[in-house]
N, C-alpha and C positions, 0 to 999 in steps of 0.2 A: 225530340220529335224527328230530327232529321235522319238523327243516327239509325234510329228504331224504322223508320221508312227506308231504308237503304238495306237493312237487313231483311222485311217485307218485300222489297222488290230483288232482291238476289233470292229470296224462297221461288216466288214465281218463273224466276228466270230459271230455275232447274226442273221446271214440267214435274212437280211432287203428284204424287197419287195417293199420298196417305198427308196428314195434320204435321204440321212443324214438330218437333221434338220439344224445340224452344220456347219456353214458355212464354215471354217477351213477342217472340217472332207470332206464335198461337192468339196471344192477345191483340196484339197489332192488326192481322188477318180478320178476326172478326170483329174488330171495331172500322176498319176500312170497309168490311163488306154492309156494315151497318147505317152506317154514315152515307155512302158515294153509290156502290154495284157491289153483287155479287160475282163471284169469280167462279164459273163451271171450267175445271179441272183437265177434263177430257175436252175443250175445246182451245187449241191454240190461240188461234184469232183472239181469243178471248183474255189470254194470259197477257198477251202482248196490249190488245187495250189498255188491262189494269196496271203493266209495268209503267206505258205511257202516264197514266193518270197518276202516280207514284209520284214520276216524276214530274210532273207539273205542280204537287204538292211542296214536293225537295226543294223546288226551282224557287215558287212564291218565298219559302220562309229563309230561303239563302236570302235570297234579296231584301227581305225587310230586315235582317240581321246585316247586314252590309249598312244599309241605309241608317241602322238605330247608332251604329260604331263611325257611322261617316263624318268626318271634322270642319266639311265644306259648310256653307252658308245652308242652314235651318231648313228642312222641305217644309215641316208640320209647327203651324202651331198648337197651343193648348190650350182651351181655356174653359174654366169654371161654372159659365155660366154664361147664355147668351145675350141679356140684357145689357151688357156696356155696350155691344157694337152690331147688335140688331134691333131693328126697328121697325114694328108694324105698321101696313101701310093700309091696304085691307084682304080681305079673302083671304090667300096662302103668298100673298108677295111683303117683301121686306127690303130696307132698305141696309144695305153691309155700311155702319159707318167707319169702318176701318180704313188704313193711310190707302190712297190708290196703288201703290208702290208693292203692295201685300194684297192686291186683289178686290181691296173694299173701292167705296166712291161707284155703286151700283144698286140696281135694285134684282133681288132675289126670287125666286120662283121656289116655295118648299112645300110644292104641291106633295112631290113624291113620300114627302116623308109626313104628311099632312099638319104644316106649320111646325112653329118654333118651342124651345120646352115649356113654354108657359102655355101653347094652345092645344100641345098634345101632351096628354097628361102620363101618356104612355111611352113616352119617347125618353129614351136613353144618354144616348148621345148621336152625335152627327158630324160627318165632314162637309164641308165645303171645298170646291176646288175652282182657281182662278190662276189663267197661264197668259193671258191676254200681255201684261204689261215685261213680262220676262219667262219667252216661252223656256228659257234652258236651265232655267231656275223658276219652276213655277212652286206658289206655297199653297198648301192645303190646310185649312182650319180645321180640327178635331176640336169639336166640344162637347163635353159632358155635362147633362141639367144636373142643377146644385140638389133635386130631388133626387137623384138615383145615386149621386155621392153619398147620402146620410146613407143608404144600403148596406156601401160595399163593407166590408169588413177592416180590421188593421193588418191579421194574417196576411202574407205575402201569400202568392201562387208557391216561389220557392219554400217556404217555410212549411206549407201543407206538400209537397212534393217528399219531405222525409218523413211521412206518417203512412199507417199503412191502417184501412180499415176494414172491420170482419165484412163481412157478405149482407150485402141490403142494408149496413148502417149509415149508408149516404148516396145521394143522387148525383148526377153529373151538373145537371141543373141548378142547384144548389149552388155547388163551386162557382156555377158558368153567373147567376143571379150575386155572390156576394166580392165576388175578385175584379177589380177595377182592371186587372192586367188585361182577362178575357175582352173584355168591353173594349181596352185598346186594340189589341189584335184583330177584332172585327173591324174595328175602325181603318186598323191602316192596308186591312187587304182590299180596302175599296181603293188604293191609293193609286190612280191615273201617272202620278211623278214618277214611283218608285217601278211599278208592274206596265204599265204602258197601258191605255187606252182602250188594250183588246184583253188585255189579262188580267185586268184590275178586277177585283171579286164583285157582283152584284148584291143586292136581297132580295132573290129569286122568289116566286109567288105559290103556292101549291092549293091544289082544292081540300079544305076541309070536310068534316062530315055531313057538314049542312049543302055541300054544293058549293059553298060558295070561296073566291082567292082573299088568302091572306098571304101576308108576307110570312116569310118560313125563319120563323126565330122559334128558337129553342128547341130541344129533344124533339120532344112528341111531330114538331112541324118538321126538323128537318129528316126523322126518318121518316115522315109519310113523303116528305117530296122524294128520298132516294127511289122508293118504289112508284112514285109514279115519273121521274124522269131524271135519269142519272146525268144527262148533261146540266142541266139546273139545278142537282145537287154539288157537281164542280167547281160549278160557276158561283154554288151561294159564297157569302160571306162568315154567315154561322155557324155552318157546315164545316169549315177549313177551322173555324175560330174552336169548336166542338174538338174536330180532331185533333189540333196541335193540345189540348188540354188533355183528352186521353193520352197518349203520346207521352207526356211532360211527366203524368201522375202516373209514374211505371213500376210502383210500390202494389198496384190493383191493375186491373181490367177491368174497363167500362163500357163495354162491348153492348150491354146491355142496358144503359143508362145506369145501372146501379154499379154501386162497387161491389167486387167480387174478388174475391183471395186464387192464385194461380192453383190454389189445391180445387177449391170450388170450380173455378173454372173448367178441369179437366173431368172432371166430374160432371161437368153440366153436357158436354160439347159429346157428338159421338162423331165417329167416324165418317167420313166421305162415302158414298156409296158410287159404286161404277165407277169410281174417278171421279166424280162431280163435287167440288167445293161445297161446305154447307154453307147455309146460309141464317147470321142472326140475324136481319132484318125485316123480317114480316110478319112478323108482329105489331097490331095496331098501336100500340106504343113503346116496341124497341124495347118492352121491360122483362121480358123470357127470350133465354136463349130457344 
């Protein structure tokens, strides 16, 4: 992901007026513009926005790569399942029975995430964050409900990373739904430890078609939020979790939600008009270029 992002932001940094040559660099371009903003070509200002945004991508997964390789005392814990050391109390509060030492020895508020995996049946997994007792060492709880583990698959992300699949015989969603890896990645870009307070990833909220906010998980949600607000596509956590898996699966392009072969893809895509970047995101579900 990073590498392929660094080669995305040297294209931009050379003010192009026609499509990368590179296939790689071609898929990157409009899966970035799919996912975050479009990029108009003929306007500077604009280039320079998307290199900044580039790099605010670069920056997040250096750092959770640093922090996964770090040998110091533990940021994240893990665990399986929330019932050893959460405890309902009523409404959306709980009590953390875990050591105080680790953040527990309190009562919970998981309004946001509308209760714990047994009260929301749709819930994945969750962090937790407490700094209160060692702000310089603070720990974060990742957990995963024991329901969305029978899901994920035994395939690794790496192990589907060396397959390569024809055009429309897989969805991104798919991967993002059966690969535990994805689900951690969302997880640790919320990390306050690792990203600091102001750059830690949200679950940013977008309007659906009924009018009304939901949280932006998945495909269809997060490219409706890019089009209606590219700073809350930034800042989602899905969004970056989306991208680093486009990124990683560099056998396809998934620019589109589906996989697509670099033969298809050139095929699919036309040219810049007046210098202006196209754009595959506007589409009400991201699934035609």
């Amino acid at each position: 992901m990073i590498s392929r992002s660094e080669d995305l932001k040297d294209y931009l940094k050379s003010y192009p007026t026609e499509l990368p040559a590179d296939d790689h660099v071609l898929s990157a371009l409009y899966t970035f513009q799919a996912i975050f903003r479009a990029v108009n070509f003929a306007d500077i200002h604009e280039l320079h926005d998307a290199e900044e945004d580039i790099d605010g991508l670069i920056s997040t997964a250096e750092s959770l790569r640093t922090a996964l390789e770090n040998t110091n005392p533990p940021i994240w814990e893990l665990y399986c399942r929330d019932t050893d050391w959460l405890h309902h109390i009523q409404g959306y509060s709980y009590w953390d029975d875990r050591p105080a030492e680790r953040g527990g020895q309190k009562t919970m508020d998981l309004t946001s995430i509308e209760g714990s995996c047994d009260d929301n049946k749709n819930l994945v997994a969750f962090m937790t964050f407490d700094a209160r007792n060692n702000p310089a060492v603070p720990v974060e709880a990742i957990t995963f409900c024991s329901k969305s583990l029978d899901g994920f698959t035994t395939e690794t992300l790496q192990e589907m990373q060396r397959q390569s699949f024809a055009t429309g015989n897989m969805h991104i969603e798919q991967v993002a739904l059966d690969k535990m890896s994805l689900s951690l990645i969302h997880e640790m870009s919320h990390s306050r430890a690792v990203l600091g307070s102001t750059d830690a990833y949200i679950d940013a909220t977008y309007e659906n078609d009924n009018g009304d906010k939901e949280t932006a998980y998945g495909w269809k949600a997060i490219t409706t939020l890019r089009r209606q607000s590219t700073k809350d596509a930034l800042d989602n956590a899905d969004s970056f979790a989306y991208y680093v898996a486009a990124m990683y699966l560099d056998n396809n392009d998934w620019a589109s939600g589906f996989a697509y072969t670099f033969e298809d893809l050139r095929q699919a895509v036309s040219a810049p008009q007046e210098g202006e970047g196209s754009d595959s995101g506007d589409d009400s579900d991201g699934s035609d270029y």
